[in-house]
C-alpha positions as CSV (number, residue, x, y, z in Angstrom):
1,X,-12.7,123.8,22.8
2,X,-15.7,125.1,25.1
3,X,-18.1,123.3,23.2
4,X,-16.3,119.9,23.0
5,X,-15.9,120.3,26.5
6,X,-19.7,121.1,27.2
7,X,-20.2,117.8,25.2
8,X,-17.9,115.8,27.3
9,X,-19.6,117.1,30.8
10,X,-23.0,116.4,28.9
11,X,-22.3,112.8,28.6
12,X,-21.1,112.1,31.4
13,X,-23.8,113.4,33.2
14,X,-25.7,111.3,31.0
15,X,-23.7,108.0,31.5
16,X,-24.4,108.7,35.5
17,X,-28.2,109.1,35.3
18,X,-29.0,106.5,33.5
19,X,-28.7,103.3,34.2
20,X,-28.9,101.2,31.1
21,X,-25.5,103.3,30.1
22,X,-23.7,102.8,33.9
23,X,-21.8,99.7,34.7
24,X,-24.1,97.5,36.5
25,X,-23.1,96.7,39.6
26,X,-22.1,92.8,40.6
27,X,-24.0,90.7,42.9
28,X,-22.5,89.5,45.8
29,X,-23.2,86.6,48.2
30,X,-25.0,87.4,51.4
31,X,-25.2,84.1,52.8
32,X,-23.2,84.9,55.4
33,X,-24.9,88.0,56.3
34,X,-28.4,86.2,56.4
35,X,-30.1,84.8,59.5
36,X,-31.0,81.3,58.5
37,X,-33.0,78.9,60.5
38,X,-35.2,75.8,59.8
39,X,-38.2,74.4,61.1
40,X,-36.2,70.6,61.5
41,X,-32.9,69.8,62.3
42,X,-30.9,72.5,63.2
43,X,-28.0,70.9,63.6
44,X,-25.0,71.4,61.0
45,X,-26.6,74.4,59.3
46,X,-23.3,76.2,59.5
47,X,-21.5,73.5,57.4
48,X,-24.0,75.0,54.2
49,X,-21.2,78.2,54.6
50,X,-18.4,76.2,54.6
51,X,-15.8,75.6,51.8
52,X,-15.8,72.2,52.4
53,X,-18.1,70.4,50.3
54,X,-18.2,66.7,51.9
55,X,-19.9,68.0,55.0
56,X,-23.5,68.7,54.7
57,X,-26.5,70.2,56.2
58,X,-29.4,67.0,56.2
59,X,-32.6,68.9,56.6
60,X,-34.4,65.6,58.5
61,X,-38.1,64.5,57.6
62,X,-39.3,67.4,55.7
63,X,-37.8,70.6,57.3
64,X,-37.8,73.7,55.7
65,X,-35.3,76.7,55.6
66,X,-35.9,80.3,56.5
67,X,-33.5,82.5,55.3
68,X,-33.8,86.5,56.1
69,X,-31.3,89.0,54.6
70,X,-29.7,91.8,56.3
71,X,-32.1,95.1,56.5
72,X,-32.1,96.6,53.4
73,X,-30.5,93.7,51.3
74,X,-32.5,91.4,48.9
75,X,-31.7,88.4,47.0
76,X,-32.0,87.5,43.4
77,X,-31.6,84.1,43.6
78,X,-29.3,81.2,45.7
79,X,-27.1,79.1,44.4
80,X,-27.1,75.5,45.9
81,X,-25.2,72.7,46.4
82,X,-26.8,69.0,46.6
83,X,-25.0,66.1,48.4
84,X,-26.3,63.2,46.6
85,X,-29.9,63.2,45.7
86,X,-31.6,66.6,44.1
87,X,-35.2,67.1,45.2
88,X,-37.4,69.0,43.6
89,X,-37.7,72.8,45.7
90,X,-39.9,75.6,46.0
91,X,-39.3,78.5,47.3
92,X,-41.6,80.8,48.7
93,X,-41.4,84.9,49.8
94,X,-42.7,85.8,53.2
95,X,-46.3,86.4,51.8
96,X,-46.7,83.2,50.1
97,X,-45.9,84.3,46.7
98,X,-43.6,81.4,45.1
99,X,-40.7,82.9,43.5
100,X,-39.1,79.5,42.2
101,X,-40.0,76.3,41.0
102,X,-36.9,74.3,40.5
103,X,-37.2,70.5,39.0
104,X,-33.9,70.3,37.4
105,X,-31.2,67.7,38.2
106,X,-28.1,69.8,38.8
107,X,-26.1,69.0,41.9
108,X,-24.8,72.8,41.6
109,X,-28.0,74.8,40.8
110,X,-28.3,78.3,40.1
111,X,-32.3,78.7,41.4
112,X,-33.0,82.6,39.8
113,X,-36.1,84.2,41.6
114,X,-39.4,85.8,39.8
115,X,-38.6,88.8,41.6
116,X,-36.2,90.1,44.6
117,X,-36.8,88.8,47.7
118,X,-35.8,90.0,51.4
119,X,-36.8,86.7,53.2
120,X,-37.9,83.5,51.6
121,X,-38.6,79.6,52.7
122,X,-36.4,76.5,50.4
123,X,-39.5,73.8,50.8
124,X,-39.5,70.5,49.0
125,X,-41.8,70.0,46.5
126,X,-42.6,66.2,46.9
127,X,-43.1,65.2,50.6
128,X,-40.2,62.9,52.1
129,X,-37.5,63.9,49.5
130,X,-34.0,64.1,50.5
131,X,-32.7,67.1,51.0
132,X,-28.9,67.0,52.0
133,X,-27.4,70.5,51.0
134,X,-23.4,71.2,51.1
135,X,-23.1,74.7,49.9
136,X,-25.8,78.0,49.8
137,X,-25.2,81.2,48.2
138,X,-27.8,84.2,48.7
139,X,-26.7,86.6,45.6
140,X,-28.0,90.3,45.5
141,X,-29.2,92.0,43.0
142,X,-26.6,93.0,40.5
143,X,-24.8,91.2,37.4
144,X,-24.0,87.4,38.8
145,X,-20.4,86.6,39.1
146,X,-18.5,84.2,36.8
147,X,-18.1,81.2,39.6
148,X,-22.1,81.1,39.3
149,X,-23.3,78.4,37.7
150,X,-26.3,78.8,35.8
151,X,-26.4,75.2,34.1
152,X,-28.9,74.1,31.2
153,X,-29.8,71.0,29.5
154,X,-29.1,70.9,25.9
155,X,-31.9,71.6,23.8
156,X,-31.8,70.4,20.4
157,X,-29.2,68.9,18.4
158,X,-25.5,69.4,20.2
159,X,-23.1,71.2,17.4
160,X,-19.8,68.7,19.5
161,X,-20.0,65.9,21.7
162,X,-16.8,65.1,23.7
163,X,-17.1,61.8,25.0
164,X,-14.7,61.4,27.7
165,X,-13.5,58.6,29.7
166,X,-13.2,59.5,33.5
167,X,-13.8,63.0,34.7
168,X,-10.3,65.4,33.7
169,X,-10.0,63.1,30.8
170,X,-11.5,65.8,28.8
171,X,-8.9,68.3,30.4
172,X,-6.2,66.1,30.1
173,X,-6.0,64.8,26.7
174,X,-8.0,67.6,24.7
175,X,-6.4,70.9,26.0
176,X,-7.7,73.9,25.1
177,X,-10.7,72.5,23.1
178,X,-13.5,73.3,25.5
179,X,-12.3,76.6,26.0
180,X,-12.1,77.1,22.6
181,X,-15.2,75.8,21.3
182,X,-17.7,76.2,24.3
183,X,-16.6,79.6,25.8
184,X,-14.9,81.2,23.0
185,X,-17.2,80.0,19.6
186,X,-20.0,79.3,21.8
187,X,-21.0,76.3,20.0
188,X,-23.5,73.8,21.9
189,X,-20.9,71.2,23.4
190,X,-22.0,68.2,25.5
191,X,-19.7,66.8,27.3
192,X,-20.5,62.5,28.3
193,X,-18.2,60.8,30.7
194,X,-18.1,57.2,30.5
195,X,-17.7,56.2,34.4
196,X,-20.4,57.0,36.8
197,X,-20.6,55.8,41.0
198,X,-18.6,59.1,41.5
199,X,-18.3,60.3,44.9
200,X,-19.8,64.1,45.5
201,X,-16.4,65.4,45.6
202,X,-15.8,64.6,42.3
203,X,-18.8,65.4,40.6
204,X,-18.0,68.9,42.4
205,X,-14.4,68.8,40.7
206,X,-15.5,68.3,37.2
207,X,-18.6,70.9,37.6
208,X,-16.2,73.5,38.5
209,X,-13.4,73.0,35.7
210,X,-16.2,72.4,33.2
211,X,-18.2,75.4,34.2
212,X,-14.4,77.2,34.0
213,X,-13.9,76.5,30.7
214,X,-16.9,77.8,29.2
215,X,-19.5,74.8,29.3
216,X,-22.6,75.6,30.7
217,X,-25.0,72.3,29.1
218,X,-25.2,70.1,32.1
219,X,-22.8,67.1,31.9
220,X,-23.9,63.1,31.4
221,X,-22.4,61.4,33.8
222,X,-22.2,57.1,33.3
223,X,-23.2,54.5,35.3
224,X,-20.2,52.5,34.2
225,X,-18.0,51.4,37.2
226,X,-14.3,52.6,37.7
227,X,-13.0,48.7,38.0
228,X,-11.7,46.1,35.5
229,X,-8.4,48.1,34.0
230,X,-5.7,45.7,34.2
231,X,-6.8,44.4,30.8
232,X,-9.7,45.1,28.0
233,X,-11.3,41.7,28.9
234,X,-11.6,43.0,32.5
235,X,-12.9,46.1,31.7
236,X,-15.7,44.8,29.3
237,X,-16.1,42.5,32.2
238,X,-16.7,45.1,34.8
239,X,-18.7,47.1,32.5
240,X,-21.4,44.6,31.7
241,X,-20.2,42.5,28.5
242,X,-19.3,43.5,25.1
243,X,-22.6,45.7,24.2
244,X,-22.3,48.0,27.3
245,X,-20.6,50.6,26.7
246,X,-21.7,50.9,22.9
247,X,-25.1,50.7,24.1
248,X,-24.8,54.0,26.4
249,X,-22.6,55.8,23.8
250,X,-25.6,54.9,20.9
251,X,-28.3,56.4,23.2
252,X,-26.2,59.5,23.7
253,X,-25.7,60.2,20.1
254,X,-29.3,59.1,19.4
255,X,-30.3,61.7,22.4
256,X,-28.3,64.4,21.7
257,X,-27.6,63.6,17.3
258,X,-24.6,65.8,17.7
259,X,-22.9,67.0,14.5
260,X,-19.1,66.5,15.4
261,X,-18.1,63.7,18.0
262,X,-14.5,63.5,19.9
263,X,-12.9,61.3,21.6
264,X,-9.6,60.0,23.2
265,X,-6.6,58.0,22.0
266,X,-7.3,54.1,20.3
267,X,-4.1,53.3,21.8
268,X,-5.3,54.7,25.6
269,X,-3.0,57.1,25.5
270,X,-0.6,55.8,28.3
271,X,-2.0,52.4,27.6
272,X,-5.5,52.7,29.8
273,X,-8.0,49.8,29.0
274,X,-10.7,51.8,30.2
275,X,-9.8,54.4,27.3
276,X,-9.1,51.8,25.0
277,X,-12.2,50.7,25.3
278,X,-14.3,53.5,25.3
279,X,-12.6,54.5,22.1
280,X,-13.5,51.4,20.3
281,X,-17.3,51.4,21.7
282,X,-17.3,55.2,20.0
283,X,-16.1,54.0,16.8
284,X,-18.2,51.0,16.3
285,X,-21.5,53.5,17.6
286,X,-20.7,56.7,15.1
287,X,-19.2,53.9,12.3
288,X,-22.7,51.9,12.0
289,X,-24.7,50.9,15.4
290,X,-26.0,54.2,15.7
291,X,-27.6,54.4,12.7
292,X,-28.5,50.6,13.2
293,X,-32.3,50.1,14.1
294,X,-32.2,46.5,15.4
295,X,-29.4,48.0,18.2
296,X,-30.1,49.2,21.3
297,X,-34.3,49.3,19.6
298,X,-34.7,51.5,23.5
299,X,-32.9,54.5,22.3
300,X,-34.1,54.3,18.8
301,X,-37.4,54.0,19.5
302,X,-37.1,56.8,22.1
303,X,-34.9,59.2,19.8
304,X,-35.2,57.5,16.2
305,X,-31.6,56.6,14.7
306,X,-28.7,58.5,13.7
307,X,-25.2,59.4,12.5
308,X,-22.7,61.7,13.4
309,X,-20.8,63.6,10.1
310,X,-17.9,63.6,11.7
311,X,-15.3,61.6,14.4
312,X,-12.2,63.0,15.1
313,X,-9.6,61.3,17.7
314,X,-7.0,62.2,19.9
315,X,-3.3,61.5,18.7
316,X,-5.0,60.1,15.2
317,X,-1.9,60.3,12.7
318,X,-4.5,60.7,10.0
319,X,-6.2,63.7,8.3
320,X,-4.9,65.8,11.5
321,X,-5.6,68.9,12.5
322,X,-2.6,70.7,14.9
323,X,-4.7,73.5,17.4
324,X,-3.1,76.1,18.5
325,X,-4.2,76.6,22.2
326,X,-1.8,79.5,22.9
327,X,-4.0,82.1,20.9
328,X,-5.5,85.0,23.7
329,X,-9.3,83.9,23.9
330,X,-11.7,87.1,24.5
331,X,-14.3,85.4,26.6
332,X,-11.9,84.7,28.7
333,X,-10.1,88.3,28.8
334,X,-7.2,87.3,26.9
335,X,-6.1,84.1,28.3
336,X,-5.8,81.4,26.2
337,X,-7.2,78.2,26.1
338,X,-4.0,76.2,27.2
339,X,-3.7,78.5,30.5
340,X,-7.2,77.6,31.1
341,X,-7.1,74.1,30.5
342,X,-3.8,74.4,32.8
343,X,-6.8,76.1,35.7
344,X,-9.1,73.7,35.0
345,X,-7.4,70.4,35.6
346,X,-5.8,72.1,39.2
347,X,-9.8,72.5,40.2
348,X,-9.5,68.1,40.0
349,X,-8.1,68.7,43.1
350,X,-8.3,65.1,44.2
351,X,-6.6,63.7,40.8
352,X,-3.4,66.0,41.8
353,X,-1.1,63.2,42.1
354,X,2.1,64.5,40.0
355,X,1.3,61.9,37.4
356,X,-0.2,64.2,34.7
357,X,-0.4,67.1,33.3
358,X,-1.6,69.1,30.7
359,X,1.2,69.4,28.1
360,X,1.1,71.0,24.5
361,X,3.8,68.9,23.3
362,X,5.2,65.2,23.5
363,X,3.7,62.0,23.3
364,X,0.3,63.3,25.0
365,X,-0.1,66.5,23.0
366,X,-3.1,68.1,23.4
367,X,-3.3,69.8,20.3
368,X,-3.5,66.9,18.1
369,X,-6.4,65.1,16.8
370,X,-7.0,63.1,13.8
371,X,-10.5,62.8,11.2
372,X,-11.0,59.1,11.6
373,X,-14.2,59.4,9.9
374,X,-16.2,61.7,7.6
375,X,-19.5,61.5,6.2
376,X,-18.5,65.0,4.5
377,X,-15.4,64.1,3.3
378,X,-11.9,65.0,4.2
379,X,-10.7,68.0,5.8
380,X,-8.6,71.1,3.6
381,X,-8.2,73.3,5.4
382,X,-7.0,71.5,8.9
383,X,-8.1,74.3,11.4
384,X,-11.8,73.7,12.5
385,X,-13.8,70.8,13.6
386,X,-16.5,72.1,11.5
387,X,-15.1,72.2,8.6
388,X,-17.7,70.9,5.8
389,X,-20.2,70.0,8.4
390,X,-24.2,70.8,7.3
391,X,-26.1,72.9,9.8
392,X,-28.5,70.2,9.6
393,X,-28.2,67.0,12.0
């Protein structure tokens, strides 16, 4: 008993000396905390601390920021939020040494530092950029917290590509999916919304649920306007003509050459043109334009042609595979990738109108989804996207 007990003590006192076997200790935000000044308008800096994100800091011609953490504190990085245009930064310690370089296009950006810094300057990199910012976070050093996000671009071929309508249509209509397949199976998910011209609150909406649910590739956002939905000739209308919105969803799948597409309902679910047509312009790109050389010769000079092995679609009665979104999800502690969904589409705070919701059941159900077309041949088994699917693109 003495000796297990001796063993015991022993590792514990290990476990407290050393730090790779202690529980690191979270980073917190400081921003609060910090003295921040600027060298330009200093007006509205406040408003960067504030929870709401339509009002914004506007830095004037060229100003930089200052910020100086409390004594003994230092920063490992700051999380930003752009309104509107996303300049390229730099930002530099107190002796000149640069500790970021940040050229990415992420209205919420994650900007880690080379090394921990007690006071640093945000510059702009190109002279006369914009620079309008609604939100800063100064983290210390520790393990980041899960509302961080620390966004990439996809690299490489994307294992799914959900190609969603409007922003929360990929909430909505596919549950638990994202949950599932991003966060929990970690597979490479790109996520493509069909209507762009969104306003920042938005765009702030949809980062936030996404980045909930386990996605962390950057989203495409269209350029396709949200007009024209009393009928499908208005919407190809609004949207440019018959070619448009195959054209965007060809360069996507030409860009990205993801192994297994998804998308909503042919029928709109609740009768949407904009869906319906989306749906259709999928179909016809995964079916035979993207793998067409005289369409869209842009993109497939830029990317080369392709084809998807797989499309499935929402509500399909075909070839249908049932998901359980009720099963606990580890990555997520236990919750399951319904309750998450659930989370998600509250955090589209603006779309909280009491018309929808996200429901497992009924004519909307979120766990259905048919195999409306297979370049590896039908499903067997009826439980996994990938079922079949080559490792090559």
């Amino acid at each position: 008993m003495k000796k297990t007990l001796g063993i015991l003590i022993l590792l514990a006192a290990l476990l407290m000396a050393s730090p790779a076997l202690a529980a690191k200790k979270q980073a917190v935000d400081l921003a609060r905390q910090c003295q921040i000044s600027t060298s330009g308008n200093g007006y509205g800096l406040g408003r960067m601390l504030e929870e709401d994100i339509t009002r914004y800091w506007d830095s004037g011609s060229d100003a930089t920021l200052t910020v100086i953490l409390p004594e003994g504190k230092k920063a490992q990085g700051i999380m930003i939020g752009f309104y509107g245009n996303v300049p390229a930064l730099r930002v530099v310690a107190a002796g000149g040494k640069v500790l970021a370089d940040w050229e990415m296009p992420f209205e919420n950006a994650w900007i880690p530092f080379s090394e921990p810094a007690e006071r640093f300057l945000i510059q702009r990199k190109t002279e006369g950029d914009e620079m309008l910012i609604n939100r800063l976070h100064v983290l210390s050093q520790g393990e980041l917290p899960d509302w961080v996000q620390d966004w990439k671009i996809m690299d490489g071929p994307a294992d799914l590509m959900l190609i969603a309508t409007h922003p929360d249509d990929d909430i909505l209509w596919f549950g638990g999916l994202l949950p599932t397949y991003a966060g929990e199976l970690q597979r490479k998910v790109q996520v493509v919304y069909m209507v762009g011209g969104l306003n920042r609150k938005r765009k702030n909406e949809l980062l936030n649920a996404l980045w909930h649910c386990g996605v962390t590739y950057y989203p495409q956002i269209g350029s396709l306007p949200d007009m024209g939905g009393k009928s499908v000739a208005s919407t190809l209308s609004a949207w440019g003509g018959e070619n448009a919105a195959p054209t965007y969803i060809v360069g996507m799948l030409r860009k990205w050459k993801p192994r297994v597409v998804i998308t909503q309902d042919i029928k709109g679910e609740y009768g949407h043109n904009h869906h319906i047509v989306t749906v259709q312009a999928v179909i016809d790109a995964v079916e035979r334009l993207s793998a067409d050389i005289t369409f869209a010769p842009e993109s497939a000079a830029q990317y080369g042609v392709y084809s998807p092995q797989k499309l499935y679609i929402h509500l399909y009665p075909e070839n249908e595979i049932v998901f359980d979104w009720q099963q606990p999800l580890r990555h997520f502690g236990g919750k399951t990738g319904l309750e998450l969904a659930k989370e998600a589409f509250k955090m589209h705070v603006s779309q909280q109108n009491g018309r929808h919701s996200v429901k497992d059941s009924g004519a909307y159900d979120c766990r259905r989804f048919g195999l409306y077309y297979s370049a590896v041949g039908p499903d067997e088994q009826h439980n996994d996207l990938f079922e079949h699917v080559l490792d090559t693109p």
